[in-house]
ZAMARGU-4260 file (C-alpha; in steps of 0.2 Angstrom, whole numbers, plus 5000, padded with zeros to 4 digits):
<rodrens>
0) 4628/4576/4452 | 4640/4562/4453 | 4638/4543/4457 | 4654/4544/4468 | 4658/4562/4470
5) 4672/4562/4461 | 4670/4583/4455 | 4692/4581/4453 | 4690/4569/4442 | 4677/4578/4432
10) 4684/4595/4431 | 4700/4589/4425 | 4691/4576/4412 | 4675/4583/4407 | 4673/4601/4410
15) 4681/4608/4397 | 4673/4593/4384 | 4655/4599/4391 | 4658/4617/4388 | 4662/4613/4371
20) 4647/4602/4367 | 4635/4617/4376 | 4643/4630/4365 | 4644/4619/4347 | 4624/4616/4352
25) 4620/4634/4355 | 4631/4639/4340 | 4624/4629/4327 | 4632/4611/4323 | 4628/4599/4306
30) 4633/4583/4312 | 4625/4569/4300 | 4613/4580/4292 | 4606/4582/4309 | 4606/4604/4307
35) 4609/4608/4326 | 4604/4625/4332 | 4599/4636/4347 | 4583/4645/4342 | 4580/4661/4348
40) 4568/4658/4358 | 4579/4647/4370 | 4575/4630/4362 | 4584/4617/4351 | 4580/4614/4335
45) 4588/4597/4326 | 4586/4584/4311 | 4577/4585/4294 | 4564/4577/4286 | 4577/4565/4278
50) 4587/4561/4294 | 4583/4552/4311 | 4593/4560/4326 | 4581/4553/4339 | 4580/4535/4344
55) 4564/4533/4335 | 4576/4530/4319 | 4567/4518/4309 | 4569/4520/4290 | 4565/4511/4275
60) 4571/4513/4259 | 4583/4528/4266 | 4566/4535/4270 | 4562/4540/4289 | 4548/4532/4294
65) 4543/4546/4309 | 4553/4560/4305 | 4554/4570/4321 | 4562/4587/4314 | 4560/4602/4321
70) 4560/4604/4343 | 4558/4589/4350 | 4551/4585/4366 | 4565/4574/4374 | 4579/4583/4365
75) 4575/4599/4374 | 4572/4591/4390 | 4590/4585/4389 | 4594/4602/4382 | 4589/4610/4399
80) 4596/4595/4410 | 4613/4599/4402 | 4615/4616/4407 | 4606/4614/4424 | 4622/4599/4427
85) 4634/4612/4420 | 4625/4625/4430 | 4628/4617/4447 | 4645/4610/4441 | 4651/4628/4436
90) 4643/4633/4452 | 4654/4617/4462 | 4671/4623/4452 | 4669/4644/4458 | 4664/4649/4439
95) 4655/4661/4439 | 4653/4668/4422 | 4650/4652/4416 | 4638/4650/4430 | 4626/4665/4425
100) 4629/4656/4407 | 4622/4641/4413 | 4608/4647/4423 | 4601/4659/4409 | 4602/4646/4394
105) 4592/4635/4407 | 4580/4644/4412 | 4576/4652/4395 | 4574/4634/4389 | 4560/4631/4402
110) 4550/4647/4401 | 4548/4644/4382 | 4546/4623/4383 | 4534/4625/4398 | 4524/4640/4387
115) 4526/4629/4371 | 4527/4612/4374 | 4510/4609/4383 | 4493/4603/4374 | 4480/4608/4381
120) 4468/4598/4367 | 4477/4582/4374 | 4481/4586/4392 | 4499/4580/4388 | 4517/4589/4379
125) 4517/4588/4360 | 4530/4576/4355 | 4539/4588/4341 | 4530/4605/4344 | 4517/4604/4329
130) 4517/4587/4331 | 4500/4582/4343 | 4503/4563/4343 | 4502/4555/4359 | 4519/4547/4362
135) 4530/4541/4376 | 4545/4555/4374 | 4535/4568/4382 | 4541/4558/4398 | 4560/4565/4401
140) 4552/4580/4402 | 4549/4572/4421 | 4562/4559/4421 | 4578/4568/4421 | 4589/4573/4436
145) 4582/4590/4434 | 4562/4590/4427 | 4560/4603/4414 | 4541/4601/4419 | 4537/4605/4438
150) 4532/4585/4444 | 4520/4591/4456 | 4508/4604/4444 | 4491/4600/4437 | 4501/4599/4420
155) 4512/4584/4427 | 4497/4577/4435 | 4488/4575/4417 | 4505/4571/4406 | 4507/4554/4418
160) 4485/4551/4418 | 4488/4554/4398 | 4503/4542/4396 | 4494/4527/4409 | 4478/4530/4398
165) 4484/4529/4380 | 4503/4520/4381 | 4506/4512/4397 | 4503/4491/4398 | 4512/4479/4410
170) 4527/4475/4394 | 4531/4493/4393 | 4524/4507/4386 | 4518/4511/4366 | 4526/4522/4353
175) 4511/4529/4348 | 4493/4529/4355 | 4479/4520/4347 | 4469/4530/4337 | 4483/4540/4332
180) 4485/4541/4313 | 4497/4525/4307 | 4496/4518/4324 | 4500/4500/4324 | 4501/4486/4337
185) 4508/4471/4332 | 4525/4468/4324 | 4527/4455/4310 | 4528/4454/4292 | 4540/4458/4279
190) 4553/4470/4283 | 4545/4486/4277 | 4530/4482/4288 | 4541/4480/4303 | 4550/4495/4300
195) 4536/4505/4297 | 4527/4499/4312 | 4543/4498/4324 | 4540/4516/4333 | 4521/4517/4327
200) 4511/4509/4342 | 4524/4495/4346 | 4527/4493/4364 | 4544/4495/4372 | 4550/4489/4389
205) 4564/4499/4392 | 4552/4514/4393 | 4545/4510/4409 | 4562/4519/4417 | 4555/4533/4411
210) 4539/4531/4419 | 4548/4527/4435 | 4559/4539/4435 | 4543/4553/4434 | 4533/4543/4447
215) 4550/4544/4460 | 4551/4562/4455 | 4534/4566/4460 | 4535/4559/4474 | 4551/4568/4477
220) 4542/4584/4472 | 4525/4581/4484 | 4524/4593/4500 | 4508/4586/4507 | 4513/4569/4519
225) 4495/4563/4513 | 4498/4563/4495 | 4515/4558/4496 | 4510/4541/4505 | 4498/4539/4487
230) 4513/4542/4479 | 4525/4532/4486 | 4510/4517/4488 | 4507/4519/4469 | 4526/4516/4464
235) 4526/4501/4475 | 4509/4492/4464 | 4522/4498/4449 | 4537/4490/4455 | 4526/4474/4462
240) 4518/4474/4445 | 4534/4475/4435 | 4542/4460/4444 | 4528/4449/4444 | 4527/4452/4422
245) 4546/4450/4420 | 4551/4435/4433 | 4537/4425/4421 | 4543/4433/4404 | 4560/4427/4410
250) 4558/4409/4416 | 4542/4405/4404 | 4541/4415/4389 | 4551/4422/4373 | 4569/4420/4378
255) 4574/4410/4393 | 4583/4420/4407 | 4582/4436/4396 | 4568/4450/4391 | 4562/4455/4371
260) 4567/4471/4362 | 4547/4474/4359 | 4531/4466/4363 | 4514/4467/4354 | 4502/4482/4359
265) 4488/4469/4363 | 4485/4452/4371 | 4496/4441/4373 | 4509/4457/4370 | 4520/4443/4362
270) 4538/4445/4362 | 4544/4453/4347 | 4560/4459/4340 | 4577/4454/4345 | 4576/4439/4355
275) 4586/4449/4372 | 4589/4466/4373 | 4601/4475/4384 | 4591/4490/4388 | 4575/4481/4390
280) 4585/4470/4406 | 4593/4486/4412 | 4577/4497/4414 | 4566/4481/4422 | 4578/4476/4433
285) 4582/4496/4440 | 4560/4496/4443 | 4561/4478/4452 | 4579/4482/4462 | 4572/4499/4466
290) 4585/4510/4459
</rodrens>
């Protein structure tokens, strides 16, 4: 729940800011033109075809080059993170009404996402339901604290094959999958071809926390002491893997001592975008140092 279990500090703090961001969700808030509401059905609904409230935020022209409107994939992961946290912390701080609060808002949230979410076409979650493209978002829905998706069902099992399949490679994972209308994989040209293509195929590195994050909570999530072993081996390849790409992007390629905002979708996967990205560092070095 906490880093350093500091639950004084957070009750006094936070408590009461978290209750209201939960309760300006579930009634309704329009921050930005983002139109953010608690459908009935347990799920969040946010953004417009006009506006980006996801980090896939590219526009050009004031137009948004993936529009992700509607119930997102990660945002209703969050959504069910959020009030699983306030859940326990409600539980941690002896409130009961807002307990029961917490609890039903959650599980509401996962009986309609795990009925909704899933495509069965794809074998993987749609990444705005009505939206089938293959994309890397669908991974918070195992990343997160508290998985929204059990990590060790048969649907789990086929979101991660889906995601090594169509977007993993050893500089992150794509945006979009090939063959995916629009999909591009490499980043150059003008400035409308960039940000066209910026979220359309182009692979990102700090995505790879994401896929750790689901692997360690698979493993976390596995009973049987043979599988878990696989589990545990096949994180170690990743982490093995991860180090050996990034210690010679680092000292040979791109920018020295530093990792690239984006890389090509194809061979060489060429450094692209700005020269040394923060999140990019942060997420290769949590694989490498195991965190």
């Amino acid at each position: 729940m906490t880093i350093h279990g500091d639950y004084i500090f957070i009750k006094e703090e936070f408590y009461t800011i978290l209750e209201e961001i939960i309760e300006n969700y579930s009634n309704g808030i329009d921050v930005d033109n983002n139109n953010i509401y608690l459908d009935d059905d347990g799920l969040i609904v946010s953004g417009t075809q006009e506006t980006q409230n996801t980090w896939m935020d590219a526009k050009y022209n004031g137009v948004a080059v993936t529009p992700r409107n509607g119930k997102a994939v990660e945002v209703n992961s969050l959504w069910y993170n959020a009030n699983k946290v306030m859940e326990k912390l409600s539980e941690k701080f002896n409130q009961s009404v807002n307990y029961t609060k917490y609890k039903k808002l959650a599980k509401k949230c996962q009986t309609a996402f795990n009925k909704k979410f899933y495509n069965e076409e794809k074998k993987c979650l749609y990444d705005v339901l009505g939206d089938g493209k293959i994309r890397p978002n669908q991974l918070f829905a195992l990343s997160l604290s508290y998985p929204i998706i059990k990590p060790n069902s048969e649907k789990a099992k086929n979101i991660i094959e889906t995601v090594e399949k169509k977007l993993l490679n050893p500089y992150g994972l794509k945006t979009l999958a090939k063959g995916e209308e629009n999909y591009v994989e490499i980043y150059e040209g003008d400035s409308k071809k960039r940000d066209t293509s910026y979220h359309q195929g182009i692979t990102w590195p700090w995505l790879l926390g994401l896929y750790y994050n689901a692997l360690k909570n698979i493993v976390k999530d596995t009973k049987n002491k043979g599988q878990k072993k696989k589990n545990e081996e096949k994180i170690e390849k990743f982490v093995k893997k991860t180090n050996k790409t990034f210690k010679k992007e680092i000292y040979e390629n791109g920018c020295i001592g530093s990792i690239a905002e984006l890389y090509d979708s194809k061979q060489p996967y060429l450094p692209k975008g700005a020269i040394a990205q923060g999140w990019s560092v942060a997420e290769t070095f949590r694989i490498i140092l195991k965190k």
